[in-house]
C-alpha positions as CSV (number, residue, x, y, z in Angstrom):
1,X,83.5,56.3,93.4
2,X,82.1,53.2,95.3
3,X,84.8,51.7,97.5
4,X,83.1,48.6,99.7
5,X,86.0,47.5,101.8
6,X,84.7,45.1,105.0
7,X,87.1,44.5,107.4
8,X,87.0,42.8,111.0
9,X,86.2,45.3,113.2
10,X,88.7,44.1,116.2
11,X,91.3,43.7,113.6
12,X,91.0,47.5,113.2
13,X,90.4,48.1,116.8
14,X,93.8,46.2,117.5
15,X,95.7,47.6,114.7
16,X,94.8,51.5,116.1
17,X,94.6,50.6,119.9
18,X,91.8,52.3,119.9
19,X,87.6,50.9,120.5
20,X,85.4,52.1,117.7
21,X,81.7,53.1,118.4
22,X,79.6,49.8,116.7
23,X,76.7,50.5,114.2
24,X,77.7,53.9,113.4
25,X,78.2,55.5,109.9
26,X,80.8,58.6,109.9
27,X,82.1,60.7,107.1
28,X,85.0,62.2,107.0
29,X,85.9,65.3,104.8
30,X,89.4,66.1,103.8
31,X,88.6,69.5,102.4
32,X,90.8,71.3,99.8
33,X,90.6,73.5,97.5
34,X,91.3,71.4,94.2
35,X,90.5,68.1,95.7
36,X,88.5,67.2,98.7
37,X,88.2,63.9,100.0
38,X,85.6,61.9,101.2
39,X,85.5,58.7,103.4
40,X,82.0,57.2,104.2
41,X,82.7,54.0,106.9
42,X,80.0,52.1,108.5
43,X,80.9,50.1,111.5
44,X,78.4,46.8,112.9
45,X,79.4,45.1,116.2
46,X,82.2,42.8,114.1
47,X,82.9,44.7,111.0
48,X,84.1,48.0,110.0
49,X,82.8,48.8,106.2
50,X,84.6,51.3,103.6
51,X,81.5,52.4,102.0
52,X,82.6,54.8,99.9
53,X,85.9,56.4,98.9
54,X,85.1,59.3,97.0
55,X,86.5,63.2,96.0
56,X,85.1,66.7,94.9
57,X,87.1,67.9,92.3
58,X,87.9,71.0,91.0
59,X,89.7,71.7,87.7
60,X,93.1,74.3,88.5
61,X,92.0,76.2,85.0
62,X,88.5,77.7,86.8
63,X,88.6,80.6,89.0
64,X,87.6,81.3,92.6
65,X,84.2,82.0,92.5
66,X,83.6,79.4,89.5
67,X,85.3,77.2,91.5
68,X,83.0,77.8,95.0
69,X,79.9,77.2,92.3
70,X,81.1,73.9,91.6
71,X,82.1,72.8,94.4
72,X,78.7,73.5,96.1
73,X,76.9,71.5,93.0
74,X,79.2,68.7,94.1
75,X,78.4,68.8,97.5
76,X,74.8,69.2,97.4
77,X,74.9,66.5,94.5
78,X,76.9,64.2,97.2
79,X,74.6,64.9,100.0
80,X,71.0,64.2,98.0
81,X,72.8,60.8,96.9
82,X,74.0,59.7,100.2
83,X,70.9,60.7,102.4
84,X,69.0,58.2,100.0
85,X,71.1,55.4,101.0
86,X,72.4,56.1,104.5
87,X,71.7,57.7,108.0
88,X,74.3,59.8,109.2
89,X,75.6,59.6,112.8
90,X,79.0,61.6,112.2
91,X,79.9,64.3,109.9
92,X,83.7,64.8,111.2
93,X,85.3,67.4,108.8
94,X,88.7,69.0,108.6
95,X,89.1,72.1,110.7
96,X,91.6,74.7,108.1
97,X,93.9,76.6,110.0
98,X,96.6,79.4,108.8
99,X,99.3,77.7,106.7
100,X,101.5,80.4,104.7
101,X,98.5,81.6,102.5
102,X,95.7,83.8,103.1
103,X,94.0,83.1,99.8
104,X,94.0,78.9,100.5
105,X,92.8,79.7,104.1
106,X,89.4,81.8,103.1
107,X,88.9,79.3,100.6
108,X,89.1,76.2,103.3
109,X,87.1,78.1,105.4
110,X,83.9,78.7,103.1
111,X,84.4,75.2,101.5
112,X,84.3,73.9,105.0
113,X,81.3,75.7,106.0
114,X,79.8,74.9,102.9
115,X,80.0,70.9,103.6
116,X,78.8,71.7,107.4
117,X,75.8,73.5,106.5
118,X,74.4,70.9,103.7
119,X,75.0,68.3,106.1
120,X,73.5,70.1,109.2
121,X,70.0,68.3,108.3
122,X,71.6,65.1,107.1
123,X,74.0,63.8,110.1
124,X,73.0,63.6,113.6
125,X,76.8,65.5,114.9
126,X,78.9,67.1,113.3
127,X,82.0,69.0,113.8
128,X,84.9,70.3,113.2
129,X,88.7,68.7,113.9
130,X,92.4,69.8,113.4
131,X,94.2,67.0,111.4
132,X,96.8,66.6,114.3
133,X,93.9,65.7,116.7
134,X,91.9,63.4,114.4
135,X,95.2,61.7,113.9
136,X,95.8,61.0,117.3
137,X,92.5,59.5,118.2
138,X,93.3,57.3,115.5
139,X,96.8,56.4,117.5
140,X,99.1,57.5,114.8
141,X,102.7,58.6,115.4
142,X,104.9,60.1,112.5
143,X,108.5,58.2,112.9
144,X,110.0,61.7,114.3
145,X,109.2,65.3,114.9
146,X,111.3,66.6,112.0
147,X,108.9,64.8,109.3
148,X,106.2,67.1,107.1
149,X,105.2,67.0,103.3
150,X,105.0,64.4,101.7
151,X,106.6,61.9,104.1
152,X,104.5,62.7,106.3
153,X,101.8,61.9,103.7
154,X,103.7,58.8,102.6
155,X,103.5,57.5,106.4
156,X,99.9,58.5,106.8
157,X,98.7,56.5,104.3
158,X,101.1,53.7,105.0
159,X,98.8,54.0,108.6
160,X,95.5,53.6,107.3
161,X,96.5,50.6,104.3
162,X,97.7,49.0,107.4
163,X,95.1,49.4,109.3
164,X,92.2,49.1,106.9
165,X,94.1,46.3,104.7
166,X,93.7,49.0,101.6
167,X,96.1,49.6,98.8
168,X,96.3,54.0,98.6
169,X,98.8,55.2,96.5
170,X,100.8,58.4,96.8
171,X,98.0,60.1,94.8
172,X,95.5,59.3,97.5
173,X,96.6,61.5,100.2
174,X,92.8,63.3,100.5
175,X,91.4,60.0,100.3
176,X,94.0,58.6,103.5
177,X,93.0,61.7,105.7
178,X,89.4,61.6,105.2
179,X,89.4,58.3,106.6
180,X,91.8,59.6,109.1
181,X,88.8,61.7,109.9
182,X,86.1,59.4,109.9
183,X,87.9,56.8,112.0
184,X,88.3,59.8,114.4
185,X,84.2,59.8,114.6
186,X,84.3,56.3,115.6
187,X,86.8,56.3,118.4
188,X,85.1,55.5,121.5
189,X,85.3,58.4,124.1
């Protein structure tokens, strides 16, 4: 899905309290095992683009290795397409750690691997970051400590309409933290 948002960059800059790196293109990938996101953003000296908004599905009803196939068809698909149109400075995606299941975490793992090594050739850095740390170099704060799930979801996204003038709905939670993540590549450090 093509998503061309441009905003002012020092709004943004204001909004997260944080400088982001001018003329710069970062992606950001929210990977999951049903649906990873994807957040291309292009930054010049006085704008901040959305470029693309985008997610790799895959379908509950197919199994795990039928499900690695696809994903890696989408991937490499997604890669040829973008490396005809842009040059990649960032390649920021999201580092799994152990949750309550074994099975999700081998399959974040490989998925996450999978998107590092087809973009190894295609973005200039790349690596991997914890949610928790990409969020804070994007200045977020949830409204207490006790907050997870889905309010936590409901206030990230709240985060990045407001600070990227979007309209996400509650469905769009891969889509908020990919940006999340590609902001994070901007942030000037």
């Amino acid at each position: 899905m093509k998503y061309l948002k441009k905003i002012n960059k020092e709004f943004v800059e204001d909004f997260l309290e944080v400088e982001l790196k001018p003329n710069i293109i970062s992606i950001g990938w929210d990977v999951s095992m049903r649906s990873t996101g994807i957040a291309v953003i292009r930054t010049t000296d006085s704008y901040l683009t959305v470029e693309i908004l985008d997610k790799i599905q895959i379908p509950k009803s197919v199994n795990d290795k039928d499900a690695l196939d696809l994903f890696i068809d989408q991937v490499d698909s997604f890669a040829k397409k973008i490396s005809q149109t842009y040059k990649i400075d960032y390649n920021v995606i999201e580092d799994c750690f152990f949750g309550n299941n074994v099975k999700t975490l081998k399959a974040l793992a490989r998925h996450s691997a999978l998107v590092y090594d087809r973009f190894r050739g295609l973005s200039r850095i790349q690596y991997f970051i914890l949610p928790t740390t990409a969020r804070s170099k994007v200045k977020f704060k949830k409204s207490s400590k006790e907050i997870k799930g889905q309010a936590l979801k409901k206030e990230i996204i709240d985060y990045i309409n407001n600070a990227l003038s979007l309209t996400l709905t509650a469905k769009d939670t891969d889509l908020s933290d990919a940006l999340v993540l590609a902001l994070a590549g901007l942030t000037e450090e």
